[in-house]
mmCIF file as gemmi writes it, N, C-alpha and C atoms, coordinates in Angstrom:
data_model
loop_
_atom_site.group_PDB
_atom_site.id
_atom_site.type_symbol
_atom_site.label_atom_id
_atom_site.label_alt_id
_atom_site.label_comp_id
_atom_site.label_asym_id
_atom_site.label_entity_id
_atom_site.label_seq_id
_atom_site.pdbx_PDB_ins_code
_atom_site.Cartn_x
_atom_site.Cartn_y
_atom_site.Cartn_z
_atom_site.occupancy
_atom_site.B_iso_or_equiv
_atom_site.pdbx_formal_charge
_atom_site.auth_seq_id
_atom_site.auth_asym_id
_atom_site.pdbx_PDB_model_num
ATOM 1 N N . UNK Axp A 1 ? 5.558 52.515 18.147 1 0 ? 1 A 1
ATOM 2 C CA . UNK Axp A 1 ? 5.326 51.619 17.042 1 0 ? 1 A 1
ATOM 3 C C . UNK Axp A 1 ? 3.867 51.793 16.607 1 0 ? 1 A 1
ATOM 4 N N . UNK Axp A 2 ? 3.763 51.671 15.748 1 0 ? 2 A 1
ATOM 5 C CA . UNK Axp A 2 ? 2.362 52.029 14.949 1 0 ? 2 A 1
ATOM 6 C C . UNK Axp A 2 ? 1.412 50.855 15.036 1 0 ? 2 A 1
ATOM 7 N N . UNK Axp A 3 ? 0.175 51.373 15.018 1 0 ? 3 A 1
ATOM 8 C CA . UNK Axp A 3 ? -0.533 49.653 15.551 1 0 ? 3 A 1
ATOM 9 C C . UNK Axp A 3 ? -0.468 48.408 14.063 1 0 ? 3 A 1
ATOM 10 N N . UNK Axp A 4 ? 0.042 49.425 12.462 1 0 ? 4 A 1
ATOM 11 C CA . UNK Axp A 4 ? 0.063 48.128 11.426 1 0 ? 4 A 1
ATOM 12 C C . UNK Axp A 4 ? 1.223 47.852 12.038 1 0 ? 4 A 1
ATOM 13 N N . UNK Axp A 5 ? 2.401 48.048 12.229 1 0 ? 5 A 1
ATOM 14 C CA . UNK Axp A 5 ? 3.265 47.56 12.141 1 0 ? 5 A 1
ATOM 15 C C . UNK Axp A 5 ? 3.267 46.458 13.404 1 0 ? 5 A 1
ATOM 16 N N . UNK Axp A 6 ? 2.696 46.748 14.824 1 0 ? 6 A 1
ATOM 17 C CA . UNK Axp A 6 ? 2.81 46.04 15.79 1 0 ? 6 A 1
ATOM 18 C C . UNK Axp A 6 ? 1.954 44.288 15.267 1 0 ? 6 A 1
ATOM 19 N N . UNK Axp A 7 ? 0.48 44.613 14.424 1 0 ? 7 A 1
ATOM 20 C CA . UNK Axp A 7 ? -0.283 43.793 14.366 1 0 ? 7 A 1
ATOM 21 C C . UNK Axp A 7 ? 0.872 42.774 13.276 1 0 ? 7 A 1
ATOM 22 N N . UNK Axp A 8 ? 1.451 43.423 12.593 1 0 ? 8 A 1
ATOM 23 C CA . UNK Axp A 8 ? 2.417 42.694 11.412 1 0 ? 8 A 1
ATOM 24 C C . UNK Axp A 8 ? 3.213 41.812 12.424 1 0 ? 8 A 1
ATOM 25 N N . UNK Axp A 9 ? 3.174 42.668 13.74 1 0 ? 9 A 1
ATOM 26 C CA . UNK Axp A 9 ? 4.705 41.836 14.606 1 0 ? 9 A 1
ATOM 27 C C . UNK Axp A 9 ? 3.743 40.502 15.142 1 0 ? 9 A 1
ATOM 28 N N . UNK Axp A 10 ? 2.803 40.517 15.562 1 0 ? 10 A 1
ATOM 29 C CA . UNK Axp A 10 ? 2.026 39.528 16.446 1 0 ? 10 A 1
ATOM 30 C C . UNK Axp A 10 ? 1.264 38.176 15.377 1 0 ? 10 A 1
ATOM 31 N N . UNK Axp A 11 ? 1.238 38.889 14.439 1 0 ? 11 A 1
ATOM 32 C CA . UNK Axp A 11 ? 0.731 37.836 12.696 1 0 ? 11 A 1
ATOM 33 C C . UNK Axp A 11 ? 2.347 37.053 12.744 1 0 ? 11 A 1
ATOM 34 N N . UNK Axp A 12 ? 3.145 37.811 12.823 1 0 ? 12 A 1
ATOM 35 C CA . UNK Axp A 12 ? 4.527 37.068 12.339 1 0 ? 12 A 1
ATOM 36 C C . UNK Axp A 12 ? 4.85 36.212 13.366 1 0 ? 12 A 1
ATOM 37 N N . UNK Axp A 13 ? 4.863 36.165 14.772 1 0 ? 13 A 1
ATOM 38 C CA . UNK Axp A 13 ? 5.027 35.42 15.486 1 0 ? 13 A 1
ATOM 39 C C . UNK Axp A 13 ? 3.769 34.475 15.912 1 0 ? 13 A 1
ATOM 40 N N . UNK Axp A 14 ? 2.574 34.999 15.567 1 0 ? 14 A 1
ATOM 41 C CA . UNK Axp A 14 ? 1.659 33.54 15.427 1 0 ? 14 A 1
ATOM 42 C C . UNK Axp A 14 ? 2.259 32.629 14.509 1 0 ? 14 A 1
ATOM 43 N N . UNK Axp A 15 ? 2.334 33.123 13.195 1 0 ? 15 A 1
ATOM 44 C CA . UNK Axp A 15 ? 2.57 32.022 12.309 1 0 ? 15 A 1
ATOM 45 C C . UNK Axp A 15 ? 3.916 30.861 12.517 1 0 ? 15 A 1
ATOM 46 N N . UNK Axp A 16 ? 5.051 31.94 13.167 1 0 ? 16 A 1
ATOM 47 C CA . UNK Axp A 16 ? 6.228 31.247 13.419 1 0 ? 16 A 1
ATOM 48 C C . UNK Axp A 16 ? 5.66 29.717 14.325 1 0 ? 16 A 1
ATOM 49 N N . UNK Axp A 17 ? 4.892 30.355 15.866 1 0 ? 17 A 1
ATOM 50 C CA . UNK Axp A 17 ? 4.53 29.592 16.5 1 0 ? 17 A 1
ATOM 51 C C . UNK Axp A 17 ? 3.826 28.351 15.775 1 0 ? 17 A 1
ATOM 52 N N . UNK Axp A 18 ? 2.88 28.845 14.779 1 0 ? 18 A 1
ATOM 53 C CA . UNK Axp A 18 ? 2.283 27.656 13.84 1 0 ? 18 A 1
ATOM 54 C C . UNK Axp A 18 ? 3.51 26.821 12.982 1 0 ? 18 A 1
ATOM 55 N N . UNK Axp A 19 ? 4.13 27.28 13.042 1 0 ? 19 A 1
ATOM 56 C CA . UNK Axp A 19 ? 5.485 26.566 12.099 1 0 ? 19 A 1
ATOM 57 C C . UNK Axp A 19 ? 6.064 25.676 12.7 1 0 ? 19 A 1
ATOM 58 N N . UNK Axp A 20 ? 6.367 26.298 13.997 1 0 ? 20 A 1
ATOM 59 C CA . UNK Axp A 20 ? 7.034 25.142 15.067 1 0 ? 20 A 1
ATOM 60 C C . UNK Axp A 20 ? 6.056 23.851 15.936 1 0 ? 20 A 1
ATOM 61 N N . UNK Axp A 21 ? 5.212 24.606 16.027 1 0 ? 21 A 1
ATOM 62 C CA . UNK Axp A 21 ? 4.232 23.571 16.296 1 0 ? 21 A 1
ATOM 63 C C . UNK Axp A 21 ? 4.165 22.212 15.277 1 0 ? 21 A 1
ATOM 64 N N . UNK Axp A 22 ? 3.719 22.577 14.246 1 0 ? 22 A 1
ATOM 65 C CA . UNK Axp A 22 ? 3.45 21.986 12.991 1 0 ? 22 A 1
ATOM 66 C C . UNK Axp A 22 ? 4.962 20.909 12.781 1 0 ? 22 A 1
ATOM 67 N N . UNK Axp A 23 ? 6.133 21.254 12.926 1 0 ? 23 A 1
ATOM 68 C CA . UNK Axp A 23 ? 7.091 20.526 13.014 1 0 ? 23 A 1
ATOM 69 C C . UNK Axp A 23 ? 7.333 19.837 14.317 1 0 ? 23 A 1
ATOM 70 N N . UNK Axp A 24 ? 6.866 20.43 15.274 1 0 ? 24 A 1
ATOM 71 C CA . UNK Axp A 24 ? 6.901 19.629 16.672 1 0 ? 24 A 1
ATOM 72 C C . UNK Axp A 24 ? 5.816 18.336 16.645 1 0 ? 24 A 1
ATOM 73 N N . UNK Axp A 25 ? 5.12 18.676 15.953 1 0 ? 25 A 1
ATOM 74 C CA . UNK Axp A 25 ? 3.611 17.417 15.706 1 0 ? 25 A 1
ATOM 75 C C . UNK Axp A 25 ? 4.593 16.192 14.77 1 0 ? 25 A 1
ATOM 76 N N . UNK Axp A 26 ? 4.805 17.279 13.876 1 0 ? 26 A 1
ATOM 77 C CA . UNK Axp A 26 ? 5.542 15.952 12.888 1 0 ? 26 A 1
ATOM 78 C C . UNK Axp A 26 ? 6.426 14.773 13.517 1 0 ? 26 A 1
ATOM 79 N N . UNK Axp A 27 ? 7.748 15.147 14.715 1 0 ? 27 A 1
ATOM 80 C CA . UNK Axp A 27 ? 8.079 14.36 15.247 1 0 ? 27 A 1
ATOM 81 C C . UNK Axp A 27 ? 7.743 13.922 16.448 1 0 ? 27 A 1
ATOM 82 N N . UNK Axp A 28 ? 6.132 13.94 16.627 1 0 ? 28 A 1
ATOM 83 C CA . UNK Axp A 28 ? 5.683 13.429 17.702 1 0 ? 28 A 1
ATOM 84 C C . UNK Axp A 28 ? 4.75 12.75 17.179 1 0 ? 28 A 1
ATOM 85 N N . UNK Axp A 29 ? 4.728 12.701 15.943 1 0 ? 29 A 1
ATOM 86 C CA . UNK Axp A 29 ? 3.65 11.798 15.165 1 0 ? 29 A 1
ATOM 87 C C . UNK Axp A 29 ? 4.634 9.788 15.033 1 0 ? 29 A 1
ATOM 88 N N . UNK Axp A 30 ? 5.85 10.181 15.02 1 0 ? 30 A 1
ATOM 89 C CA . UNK Axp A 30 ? 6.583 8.426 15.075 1 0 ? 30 A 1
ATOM 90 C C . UNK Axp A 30 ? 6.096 8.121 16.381 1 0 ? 30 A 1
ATOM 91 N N . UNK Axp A 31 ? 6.382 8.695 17.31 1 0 ? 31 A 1
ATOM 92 C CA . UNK Axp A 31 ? 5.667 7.485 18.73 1 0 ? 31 A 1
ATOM 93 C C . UNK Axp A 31 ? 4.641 7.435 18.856 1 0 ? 31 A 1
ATOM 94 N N . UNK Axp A 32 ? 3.968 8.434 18.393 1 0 ? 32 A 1
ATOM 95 C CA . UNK Axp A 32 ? 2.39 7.934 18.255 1 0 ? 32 A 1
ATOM 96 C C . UNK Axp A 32 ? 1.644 6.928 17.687 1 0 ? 32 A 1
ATOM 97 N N . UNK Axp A 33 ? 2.084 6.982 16.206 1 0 ? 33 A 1
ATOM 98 C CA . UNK Axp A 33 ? 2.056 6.054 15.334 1 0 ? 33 A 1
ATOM 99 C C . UNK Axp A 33 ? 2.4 4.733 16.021 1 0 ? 33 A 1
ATOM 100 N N . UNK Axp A 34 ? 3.315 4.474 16.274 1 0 ? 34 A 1
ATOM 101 C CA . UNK Axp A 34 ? 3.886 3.046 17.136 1 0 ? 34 A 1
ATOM 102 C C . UNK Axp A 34 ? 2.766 2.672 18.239 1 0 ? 34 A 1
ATOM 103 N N . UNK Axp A 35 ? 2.177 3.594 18.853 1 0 ? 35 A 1
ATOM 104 C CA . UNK Axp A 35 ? 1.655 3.67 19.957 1 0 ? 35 A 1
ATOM 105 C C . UNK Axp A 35 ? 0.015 2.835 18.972 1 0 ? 35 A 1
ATOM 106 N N . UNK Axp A 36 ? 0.177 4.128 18.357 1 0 ? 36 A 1
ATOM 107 C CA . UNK Axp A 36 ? -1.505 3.116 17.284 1 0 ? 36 A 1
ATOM 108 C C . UNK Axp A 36 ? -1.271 1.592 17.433 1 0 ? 36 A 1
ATOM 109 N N . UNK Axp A 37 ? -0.47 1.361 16.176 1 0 ? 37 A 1
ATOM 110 C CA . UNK Axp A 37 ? -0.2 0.468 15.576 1 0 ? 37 A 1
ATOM 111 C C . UNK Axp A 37 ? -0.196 -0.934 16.585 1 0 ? 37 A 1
ATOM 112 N N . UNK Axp A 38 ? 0.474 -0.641 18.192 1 0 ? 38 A 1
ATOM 113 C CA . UNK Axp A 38 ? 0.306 -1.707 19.001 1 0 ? 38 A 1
ATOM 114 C C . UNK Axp A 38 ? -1.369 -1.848 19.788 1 0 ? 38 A 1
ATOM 115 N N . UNK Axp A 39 ? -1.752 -0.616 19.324 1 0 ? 39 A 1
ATOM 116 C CA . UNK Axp A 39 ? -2.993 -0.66 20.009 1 0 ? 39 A 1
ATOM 117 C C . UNK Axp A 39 ? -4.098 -1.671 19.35 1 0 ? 39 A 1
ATOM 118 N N . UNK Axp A 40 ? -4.175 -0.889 17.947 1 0 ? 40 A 1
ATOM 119 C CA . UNK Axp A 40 ? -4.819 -1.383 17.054 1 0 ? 40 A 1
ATOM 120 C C . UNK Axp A 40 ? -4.513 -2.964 16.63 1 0 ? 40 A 1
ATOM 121 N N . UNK Axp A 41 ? -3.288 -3.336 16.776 1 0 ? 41 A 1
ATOM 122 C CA . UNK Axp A 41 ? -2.975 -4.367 15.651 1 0 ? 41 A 1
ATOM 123 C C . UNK Axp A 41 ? -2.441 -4.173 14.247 1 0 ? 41 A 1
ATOM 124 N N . UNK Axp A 42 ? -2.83 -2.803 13.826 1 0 ? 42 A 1
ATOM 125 C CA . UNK Axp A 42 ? -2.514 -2.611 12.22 1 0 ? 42 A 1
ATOM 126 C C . UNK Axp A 42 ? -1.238 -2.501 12.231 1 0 ? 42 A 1
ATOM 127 N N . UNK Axp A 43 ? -0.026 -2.791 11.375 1 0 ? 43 A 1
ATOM 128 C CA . UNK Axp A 43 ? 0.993 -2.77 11.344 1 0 ? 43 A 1
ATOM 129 C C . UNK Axp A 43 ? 1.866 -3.141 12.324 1 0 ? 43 A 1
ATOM 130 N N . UNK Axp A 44 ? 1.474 -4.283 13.243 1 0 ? 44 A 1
ATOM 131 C CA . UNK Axp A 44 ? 2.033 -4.176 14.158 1 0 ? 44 A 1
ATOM 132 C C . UNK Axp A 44 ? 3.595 -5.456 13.585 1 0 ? 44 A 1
ATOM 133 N N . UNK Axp A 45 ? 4.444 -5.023 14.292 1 0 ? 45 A 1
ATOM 134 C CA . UNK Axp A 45 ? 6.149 -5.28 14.219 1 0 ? 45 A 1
ATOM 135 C C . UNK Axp A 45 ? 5.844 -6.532 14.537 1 0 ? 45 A 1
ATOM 136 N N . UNK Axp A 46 ? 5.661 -7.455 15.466 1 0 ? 46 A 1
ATOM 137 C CA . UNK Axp A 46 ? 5.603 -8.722 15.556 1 0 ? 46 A 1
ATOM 138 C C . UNK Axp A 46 ? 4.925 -9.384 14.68 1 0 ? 46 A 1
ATOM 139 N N . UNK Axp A 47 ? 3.495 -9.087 14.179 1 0 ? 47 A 1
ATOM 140 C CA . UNK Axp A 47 ? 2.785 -9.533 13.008 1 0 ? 47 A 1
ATOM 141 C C . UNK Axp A 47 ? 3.957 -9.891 11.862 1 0 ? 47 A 1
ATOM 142 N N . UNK Axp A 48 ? 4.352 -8.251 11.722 1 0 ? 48 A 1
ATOM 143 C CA . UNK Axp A 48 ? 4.843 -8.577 10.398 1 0 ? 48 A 1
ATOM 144 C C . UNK Axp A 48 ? 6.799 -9.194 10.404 1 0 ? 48 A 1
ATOM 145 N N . UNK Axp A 49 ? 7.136 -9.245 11.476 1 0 ? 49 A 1
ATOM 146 C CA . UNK Axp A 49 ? 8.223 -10.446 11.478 1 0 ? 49 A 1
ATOM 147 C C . UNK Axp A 49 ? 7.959 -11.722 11.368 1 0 ? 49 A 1
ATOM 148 N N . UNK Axp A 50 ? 6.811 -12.582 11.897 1 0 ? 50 A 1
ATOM 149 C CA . UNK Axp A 50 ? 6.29 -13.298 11.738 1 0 ? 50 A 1
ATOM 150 C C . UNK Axp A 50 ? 5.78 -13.41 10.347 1 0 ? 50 A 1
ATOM 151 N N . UNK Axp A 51 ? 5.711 -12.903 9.442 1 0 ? 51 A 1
ATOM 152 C CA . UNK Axp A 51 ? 5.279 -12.912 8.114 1 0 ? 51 A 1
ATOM 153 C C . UNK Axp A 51 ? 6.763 -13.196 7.38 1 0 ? 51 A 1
ATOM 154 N N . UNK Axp A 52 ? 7.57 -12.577 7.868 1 0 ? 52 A 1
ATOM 155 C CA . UNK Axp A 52 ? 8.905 -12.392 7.016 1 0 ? 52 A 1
ATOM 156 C C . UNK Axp A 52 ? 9.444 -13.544 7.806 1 0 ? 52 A 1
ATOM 157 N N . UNK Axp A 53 ? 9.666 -14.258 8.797 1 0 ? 53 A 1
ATOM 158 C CA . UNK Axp A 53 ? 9.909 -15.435 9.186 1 0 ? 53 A 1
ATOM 159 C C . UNK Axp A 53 ? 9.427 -16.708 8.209 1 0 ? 53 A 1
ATOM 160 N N . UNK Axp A 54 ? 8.23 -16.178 7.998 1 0 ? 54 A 1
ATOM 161 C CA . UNK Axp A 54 ? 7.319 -17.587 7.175 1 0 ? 54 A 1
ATOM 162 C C . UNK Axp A 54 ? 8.114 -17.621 5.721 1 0 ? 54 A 1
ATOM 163 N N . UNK Axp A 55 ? 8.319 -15.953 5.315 1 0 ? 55 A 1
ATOM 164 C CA . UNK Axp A 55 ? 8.513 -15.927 3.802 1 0 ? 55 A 1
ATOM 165 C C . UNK Axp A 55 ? 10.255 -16.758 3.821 1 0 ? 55 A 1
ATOM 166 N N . UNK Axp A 56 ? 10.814 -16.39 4.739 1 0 ? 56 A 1
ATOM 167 C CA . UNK Axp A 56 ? 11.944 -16.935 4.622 1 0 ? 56 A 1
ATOM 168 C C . UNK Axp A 56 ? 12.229 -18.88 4.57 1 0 ? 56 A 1
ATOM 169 N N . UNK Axp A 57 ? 11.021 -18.813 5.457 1 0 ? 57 A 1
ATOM 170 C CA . UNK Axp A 57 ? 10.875 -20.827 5.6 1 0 ? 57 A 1
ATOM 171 C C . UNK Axp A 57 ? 10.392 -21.076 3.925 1 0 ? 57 A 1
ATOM 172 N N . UNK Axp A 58 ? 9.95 -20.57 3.529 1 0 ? 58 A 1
ATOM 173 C CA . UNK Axp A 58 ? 8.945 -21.071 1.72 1 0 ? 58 A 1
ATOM 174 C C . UNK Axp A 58 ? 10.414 -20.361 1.005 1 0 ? 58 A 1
ATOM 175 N N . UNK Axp A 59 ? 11.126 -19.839 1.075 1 0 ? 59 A 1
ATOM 176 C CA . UNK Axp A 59 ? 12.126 -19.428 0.173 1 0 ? 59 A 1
ATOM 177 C C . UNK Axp A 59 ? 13.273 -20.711 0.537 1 0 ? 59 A 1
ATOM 178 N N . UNK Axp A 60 ? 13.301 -20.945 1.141 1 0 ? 60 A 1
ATOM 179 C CA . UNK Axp A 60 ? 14.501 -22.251 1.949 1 0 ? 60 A 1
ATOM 180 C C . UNK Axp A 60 ? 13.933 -23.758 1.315 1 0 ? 60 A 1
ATOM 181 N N . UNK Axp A 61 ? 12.671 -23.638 0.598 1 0 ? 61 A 1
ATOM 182 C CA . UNK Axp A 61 ? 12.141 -25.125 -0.098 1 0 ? 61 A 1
ATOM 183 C C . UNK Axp A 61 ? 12.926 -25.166 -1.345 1 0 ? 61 A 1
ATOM 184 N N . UNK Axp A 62 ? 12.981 -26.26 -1.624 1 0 ? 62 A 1
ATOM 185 C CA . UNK Axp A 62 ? 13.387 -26.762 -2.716 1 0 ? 62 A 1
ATOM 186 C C . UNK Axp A 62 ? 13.546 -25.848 -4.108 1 0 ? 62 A 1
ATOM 187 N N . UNK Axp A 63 ? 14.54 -25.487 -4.58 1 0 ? 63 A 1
ATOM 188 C CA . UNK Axp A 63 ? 13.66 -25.175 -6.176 1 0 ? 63 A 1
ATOM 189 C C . UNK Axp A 63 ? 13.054 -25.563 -7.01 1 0 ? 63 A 1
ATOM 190 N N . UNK Axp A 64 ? 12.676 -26.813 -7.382 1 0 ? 64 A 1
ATOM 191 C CA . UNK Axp A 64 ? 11.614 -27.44 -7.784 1 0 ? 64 A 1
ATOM 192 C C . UNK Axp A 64 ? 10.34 -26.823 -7.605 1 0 ? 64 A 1
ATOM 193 N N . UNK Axp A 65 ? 10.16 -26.845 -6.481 1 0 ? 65 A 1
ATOM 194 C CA . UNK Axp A 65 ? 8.927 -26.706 -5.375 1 0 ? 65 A 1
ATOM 195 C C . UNK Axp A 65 ? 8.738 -25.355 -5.515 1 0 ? 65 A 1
ATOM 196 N N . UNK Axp A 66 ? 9.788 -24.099 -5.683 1 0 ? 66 A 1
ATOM 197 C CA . UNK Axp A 66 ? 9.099 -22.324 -5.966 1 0 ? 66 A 1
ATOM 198 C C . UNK Axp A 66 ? 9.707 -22.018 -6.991 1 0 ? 66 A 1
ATOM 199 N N . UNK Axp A 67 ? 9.701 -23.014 -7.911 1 0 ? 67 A 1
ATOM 200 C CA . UNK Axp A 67 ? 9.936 -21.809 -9.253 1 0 ? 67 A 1
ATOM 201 C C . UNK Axp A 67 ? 8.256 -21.627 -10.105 1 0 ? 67 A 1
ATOM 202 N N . UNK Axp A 68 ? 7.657 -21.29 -10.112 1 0 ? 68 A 1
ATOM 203 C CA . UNK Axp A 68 ? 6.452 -20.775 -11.111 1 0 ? 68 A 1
ATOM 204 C C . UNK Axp A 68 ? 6.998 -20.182 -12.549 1 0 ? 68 A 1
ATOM 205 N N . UNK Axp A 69 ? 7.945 -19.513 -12.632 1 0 ? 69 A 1
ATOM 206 C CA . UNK Axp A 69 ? 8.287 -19.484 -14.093 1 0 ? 69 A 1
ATOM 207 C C . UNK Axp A 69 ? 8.675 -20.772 -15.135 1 0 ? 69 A 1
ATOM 208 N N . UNK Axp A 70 ? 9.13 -21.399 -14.241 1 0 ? 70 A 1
ATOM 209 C CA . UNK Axp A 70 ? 9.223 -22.608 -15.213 1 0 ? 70 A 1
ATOM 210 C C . UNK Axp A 70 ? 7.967 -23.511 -15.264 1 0 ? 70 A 1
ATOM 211 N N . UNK Axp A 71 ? 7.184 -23.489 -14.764 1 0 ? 71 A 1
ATOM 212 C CA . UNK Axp A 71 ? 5.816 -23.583 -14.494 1 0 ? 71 A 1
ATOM 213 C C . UNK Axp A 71 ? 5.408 -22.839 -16.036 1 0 ? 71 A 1
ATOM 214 N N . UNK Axp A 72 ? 5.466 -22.143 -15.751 1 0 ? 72 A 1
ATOM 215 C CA . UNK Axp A 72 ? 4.847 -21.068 -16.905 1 0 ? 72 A 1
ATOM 216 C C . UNK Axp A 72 ? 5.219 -21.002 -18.358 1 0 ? 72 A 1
ATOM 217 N N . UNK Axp A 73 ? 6.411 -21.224 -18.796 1 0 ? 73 A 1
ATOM 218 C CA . UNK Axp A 73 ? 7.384 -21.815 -19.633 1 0 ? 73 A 1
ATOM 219 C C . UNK Axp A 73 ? 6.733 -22.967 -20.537 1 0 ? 73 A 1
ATOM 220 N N . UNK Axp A 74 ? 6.898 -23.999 -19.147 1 0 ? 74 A 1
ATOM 221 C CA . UNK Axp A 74 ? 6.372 -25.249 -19.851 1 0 ? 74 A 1
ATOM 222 C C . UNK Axp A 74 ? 4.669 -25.236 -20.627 1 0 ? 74 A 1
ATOM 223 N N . UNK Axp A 75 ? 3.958 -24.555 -19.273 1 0 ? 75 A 1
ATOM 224 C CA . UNK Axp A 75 ? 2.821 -24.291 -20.639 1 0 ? 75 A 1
ATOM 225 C C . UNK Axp A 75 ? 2.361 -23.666 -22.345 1 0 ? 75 A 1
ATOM 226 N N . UNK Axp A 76 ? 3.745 -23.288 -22.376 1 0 ? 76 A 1
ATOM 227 C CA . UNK Axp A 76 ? 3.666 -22.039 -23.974 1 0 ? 76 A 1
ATOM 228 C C . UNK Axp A 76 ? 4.278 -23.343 -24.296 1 0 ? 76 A 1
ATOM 229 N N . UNK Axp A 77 ? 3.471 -23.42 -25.679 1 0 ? 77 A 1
ATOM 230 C CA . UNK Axp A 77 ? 3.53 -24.045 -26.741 1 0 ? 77 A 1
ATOM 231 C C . UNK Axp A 77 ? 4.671 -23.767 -27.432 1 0 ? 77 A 1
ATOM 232 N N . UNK Axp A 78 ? 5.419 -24.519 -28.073 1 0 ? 78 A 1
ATOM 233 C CA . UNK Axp A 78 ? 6.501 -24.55 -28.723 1 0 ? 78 A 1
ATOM 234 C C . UNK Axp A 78 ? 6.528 -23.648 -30.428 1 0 ? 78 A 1
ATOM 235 N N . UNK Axp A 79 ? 5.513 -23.831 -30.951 1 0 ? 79 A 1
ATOM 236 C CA . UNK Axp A 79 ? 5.124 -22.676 -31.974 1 0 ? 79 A 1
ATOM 237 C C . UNK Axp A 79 ? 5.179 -21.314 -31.489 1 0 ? 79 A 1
ATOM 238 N N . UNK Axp A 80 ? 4.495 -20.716 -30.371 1 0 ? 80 A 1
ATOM 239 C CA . UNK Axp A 80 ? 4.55 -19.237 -30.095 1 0 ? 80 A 1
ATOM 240 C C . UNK Axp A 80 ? 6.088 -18.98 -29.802 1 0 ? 80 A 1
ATOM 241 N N . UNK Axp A 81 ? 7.16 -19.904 -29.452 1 0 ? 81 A 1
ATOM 242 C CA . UNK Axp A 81 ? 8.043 -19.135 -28.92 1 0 ? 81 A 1
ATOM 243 C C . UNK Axp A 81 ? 8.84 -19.026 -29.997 1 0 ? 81 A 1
């Protein structure tokens, strides 16, 4: 084998190796991420159930009490509409 052609063979299988790597990172980047996220605090899953818990208690009030469009309504003047 000729040494271009061998060096063509060893370029082609670096890069492959870079390919698979590069996709092996990608799905080793979700548990990592998780792994941050409890470390840090940022995004963390309990935070934000606890957020969506709350949003659900303020959606369960009255309608009176969360409508803002009719809020909004009532302030426009009866000429503009």
């Amino acid at each position: 084998m000729s040494n271009q052609k061998r060096a063509n063979l060893v370029m082609t299988w670096k890069l492959v190796a870079i390919a698979v790597g590069a996709f092996g990172f990608g799905f080793a980047l979700v548990p990592l991420y998780s792994v941050l996220c409890s470390v840090t605090g940022y995004g963390d899953a309990t935070k934000l159930l606890q957020k969506l818990i709350g949003l659900e208690a303020k959606m369960k009030q009255p309608a009176h009490q969360a409508d803002p469009l009719r809020r909004l309504v009532e302030r426009v003047p009866e000429r503009a509409l």
